[in-house]
C-alpha positions as CSV (number, residue, x, y, z in Angstrom):
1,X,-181.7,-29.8,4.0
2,X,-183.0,-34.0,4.4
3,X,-181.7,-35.3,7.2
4,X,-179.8,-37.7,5.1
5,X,-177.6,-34.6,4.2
6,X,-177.2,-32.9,7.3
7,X,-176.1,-36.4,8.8
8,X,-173.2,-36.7,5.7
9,X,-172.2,-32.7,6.6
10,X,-172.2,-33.6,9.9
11,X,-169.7,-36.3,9.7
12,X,-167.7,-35.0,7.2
13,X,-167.2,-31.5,9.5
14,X,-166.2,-33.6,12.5
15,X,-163.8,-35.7,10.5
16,X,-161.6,-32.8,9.5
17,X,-161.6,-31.5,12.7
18,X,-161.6,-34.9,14.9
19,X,-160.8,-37.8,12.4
20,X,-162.8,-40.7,12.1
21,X,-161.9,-42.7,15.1
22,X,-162.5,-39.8,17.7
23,X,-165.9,-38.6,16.1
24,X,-169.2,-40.9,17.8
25,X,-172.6,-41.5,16.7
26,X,-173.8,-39.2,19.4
27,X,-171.4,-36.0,18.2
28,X,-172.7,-36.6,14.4
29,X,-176.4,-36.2,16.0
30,X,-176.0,-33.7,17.8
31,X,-174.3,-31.7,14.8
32,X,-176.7,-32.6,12.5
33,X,-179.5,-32.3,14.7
34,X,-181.2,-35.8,13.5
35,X,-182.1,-38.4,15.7
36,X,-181.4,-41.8,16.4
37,X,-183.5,-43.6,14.3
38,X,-183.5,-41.4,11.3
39,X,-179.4,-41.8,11.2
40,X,-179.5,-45.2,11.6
41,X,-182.3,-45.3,9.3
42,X,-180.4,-43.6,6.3
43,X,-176.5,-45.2,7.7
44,X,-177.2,-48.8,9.5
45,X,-173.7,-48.6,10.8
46,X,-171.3,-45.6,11.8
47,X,-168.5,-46.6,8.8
48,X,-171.0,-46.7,6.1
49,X,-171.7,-43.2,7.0
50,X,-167.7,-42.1,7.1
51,X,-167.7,-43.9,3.5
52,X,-170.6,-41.6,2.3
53,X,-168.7,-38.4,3.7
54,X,-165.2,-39.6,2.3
55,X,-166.7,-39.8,-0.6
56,X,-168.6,-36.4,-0.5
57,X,-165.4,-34.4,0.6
58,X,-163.7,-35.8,-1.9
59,X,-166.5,-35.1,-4.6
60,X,-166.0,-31.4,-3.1
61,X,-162.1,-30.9,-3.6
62,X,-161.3,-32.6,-7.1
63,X,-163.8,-30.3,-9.5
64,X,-161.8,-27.3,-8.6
65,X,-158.7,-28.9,-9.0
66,X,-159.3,-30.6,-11.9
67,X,-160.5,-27.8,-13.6
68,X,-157.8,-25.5,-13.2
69,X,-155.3,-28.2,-13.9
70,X,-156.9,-28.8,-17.2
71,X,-158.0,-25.5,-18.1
72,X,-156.0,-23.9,-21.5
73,X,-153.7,-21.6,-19.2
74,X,-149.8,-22.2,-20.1
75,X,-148.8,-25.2,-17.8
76,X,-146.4,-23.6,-15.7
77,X,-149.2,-20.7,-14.9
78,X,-151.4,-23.7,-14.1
79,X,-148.8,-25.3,-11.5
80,X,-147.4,-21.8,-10.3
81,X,-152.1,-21.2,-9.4
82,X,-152.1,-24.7,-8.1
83,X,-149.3,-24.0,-5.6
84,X,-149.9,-20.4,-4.3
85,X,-153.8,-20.9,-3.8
86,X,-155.2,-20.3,-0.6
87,X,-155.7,-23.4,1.4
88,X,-156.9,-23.5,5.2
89,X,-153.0,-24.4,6.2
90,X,-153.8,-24.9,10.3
91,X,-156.9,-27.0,9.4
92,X,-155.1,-29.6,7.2
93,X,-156.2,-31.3,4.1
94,X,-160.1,-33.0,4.1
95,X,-158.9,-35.6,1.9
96,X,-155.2,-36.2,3.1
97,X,-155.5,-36.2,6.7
98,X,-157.9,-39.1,6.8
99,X,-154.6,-41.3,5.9
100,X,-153.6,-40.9,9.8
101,X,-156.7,-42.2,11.0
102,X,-155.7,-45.2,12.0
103,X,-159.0,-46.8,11.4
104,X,-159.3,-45.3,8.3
105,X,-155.9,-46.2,7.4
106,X,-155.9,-50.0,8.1
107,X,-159.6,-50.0,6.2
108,X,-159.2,-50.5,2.3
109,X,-162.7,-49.6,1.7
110,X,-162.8,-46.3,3.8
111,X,-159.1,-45.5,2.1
112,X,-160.6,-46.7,-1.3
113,X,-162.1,-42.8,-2.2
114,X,-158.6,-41.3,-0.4
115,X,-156.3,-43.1,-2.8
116,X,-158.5,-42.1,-5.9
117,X,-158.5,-38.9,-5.5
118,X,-155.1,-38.3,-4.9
119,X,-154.1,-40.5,-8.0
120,X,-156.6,-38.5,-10.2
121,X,-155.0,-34.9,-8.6
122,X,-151.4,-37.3,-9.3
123,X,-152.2,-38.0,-12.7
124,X,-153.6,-34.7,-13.8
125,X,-150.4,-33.1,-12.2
126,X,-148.4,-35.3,-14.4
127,X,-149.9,-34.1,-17.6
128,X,-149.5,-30.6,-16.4
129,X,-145.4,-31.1,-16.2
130,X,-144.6,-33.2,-19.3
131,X,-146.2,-30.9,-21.4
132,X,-144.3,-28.0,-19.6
133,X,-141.5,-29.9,-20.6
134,X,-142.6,-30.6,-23.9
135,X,-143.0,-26.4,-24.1
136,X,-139.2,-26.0,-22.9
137,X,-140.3,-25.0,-19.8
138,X,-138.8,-27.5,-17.5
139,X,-136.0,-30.0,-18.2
140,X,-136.7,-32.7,-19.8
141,X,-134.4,-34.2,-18.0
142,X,-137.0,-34.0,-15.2
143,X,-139.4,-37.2,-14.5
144,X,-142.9,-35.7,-14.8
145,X,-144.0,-38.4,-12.3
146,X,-142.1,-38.1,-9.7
147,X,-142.4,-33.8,-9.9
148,X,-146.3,-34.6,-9.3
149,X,-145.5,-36.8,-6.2
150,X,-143.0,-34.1,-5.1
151,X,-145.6,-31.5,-5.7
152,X,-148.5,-33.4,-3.7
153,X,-145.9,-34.3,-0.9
154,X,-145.3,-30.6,-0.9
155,X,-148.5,-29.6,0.3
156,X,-149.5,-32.4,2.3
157,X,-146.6,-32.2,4.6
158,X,-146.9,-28.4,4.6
159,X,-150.0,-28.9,5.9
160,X,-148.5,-30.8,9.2
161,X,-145.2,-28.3,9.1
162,X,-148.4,-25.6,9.6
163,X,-150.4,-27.2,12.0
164,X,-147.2,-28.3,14.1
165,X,-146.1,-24.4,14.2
166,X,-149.5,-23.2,14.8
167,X,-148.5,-21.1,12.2
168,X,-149.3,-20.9,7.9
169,X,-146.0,-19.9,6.9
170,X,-144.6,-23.4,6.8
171,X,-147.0,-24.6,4.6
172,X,-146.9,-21.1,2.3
173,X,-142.8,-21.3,2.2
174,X,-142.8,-24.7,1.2
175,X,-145.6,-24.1,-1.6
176,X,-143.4,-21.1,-2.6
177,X,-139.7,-23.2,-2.4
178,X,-140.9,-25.8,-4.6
179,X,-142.2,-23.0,-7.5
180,X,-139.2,-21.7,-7.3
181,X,-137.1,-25.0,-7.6
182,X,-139.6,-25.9,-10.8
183,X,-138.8,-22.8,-12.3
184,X,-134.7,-23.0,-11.7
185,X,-134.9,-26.1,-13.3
186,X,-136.3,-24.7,-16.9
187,X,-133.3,-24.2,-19.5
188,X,-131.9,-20.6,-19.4
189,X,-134.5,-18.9,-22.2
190,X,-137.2,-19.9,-20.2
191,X,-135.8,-19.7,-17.0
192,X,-137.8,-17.2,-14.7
193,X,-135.1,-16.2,-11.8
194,X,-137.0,-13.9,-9.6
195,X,-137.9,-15.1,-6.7
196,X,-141.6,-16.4,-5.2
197,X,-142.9,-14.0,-2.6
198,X,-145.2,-15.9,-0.2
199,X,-147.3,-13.2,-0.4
200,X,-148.7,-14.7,-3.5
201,X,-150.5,-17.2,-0.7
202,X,-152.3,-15.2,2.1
203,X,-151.4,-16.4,5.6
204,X,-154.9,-15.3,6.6
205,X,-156.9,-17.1,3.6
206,X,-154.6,-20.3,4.4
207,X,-155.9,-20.2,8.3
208,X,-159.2,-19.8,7.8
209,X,-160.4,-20.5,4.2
210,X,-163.6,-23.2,5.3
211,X,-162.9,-24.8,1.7
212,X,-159.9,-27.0,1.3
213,X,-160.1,-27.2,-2.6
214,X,-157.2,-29.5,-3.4
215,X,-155.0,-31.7,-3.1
């Protein structure tokens, strides 16, 4: 692996775990194992390498997400997948907890990739529910939009719920409520009553899975 890469896996690692703001030039060379001059070499400044690992984790999530979104599944199988897969719940999102960085946060370039991807995940989401209500599936009484908000808020405040309780069943009951509520709200020849079990999302492949593919 080029230096240049190690230095961009380097920072991206120690942004999920650390943020932005706590992570130092030093801590990306020592992870990476690169030296002074190369890093500053291939990143003059320590923001324009955050930017390139922003960009990659980002790059990383939204394939997988994208693709089962858009796959040729029936859309509620596509949501009721998107919801129950296993996420690392106690290590957060890589994308969505770079909004509480308050240097990334009050930086519209460094929030630039952030926002993108979660409107791309937001508008692919979208699609997924109006043509589940198009199907008969969910109520068309239902505002497609603000389901896919719902849905992202969902998981990205199950992810804190998790890492507050030191514990992944926050983040898997919530994942699991909010299927449930989508599929209460179908009309009553589509309506699916059993209930989700949260074994559907593994409590140990949401604490430790080292790929948070999402959203």
């Amino acid at each position: 692996m080029e230096s240049r890469e190690r230095l961009v896996t380097a920072m991206s690692e120690l942004m999920w775990e650390r943020g932005y703001a706590a992570t130092s030039p030093r801590e990306v060379r020592e992870r990476s194992g690169v030296g002074q001059g190369s890093m500053y070499h291939h990143f003059p400044s320590k923001r324009d390498l955050a930017l390139a690992a922003l960009q990659r984790n980002c790059d990383d999530l939204l394939p997988a997400t994208t693709d089962l979104l858009t796959g040729p599944d029936d859309p509620m199988d596509k949501i009721a997948a998107y919801l129950t897969r296993p996420r690392p719940a106690l290590k957060g999102c890589k994308v969505g907890r770079m909004t509480q960085d308050p240097l990334v946060a009050t930086d519209p370039g460094l929030l630039a990739p952030v926002a993108d991807a979660f409107a791309t995940v937001h508008h692919h989401l979208t699609v997924v529910l109006r043509e589940a209500a198009e199907r008969g599936e969910l109520s068309t009484a239902v505002d497609p939009e603000r389901l896919a908000y719902l849905l992202s808020a969902t998981i990205q405040g199950g992810y804190v719920l998790a890492i507050a309780a030191q514990d992944p069943r926050p983040y898997d009951d919530a994942c699991a409520g909010a299927l449930e509520l989508l599929r209460a709200s179908a009309p009553p020849a589509q309506r699916h009553d059993e209930p989700i079990s949260t074994t559907n999302i593994p409590a140990a492949a949401s604490a430790s899975a080292a790929s948070e593919r999402n959203d």
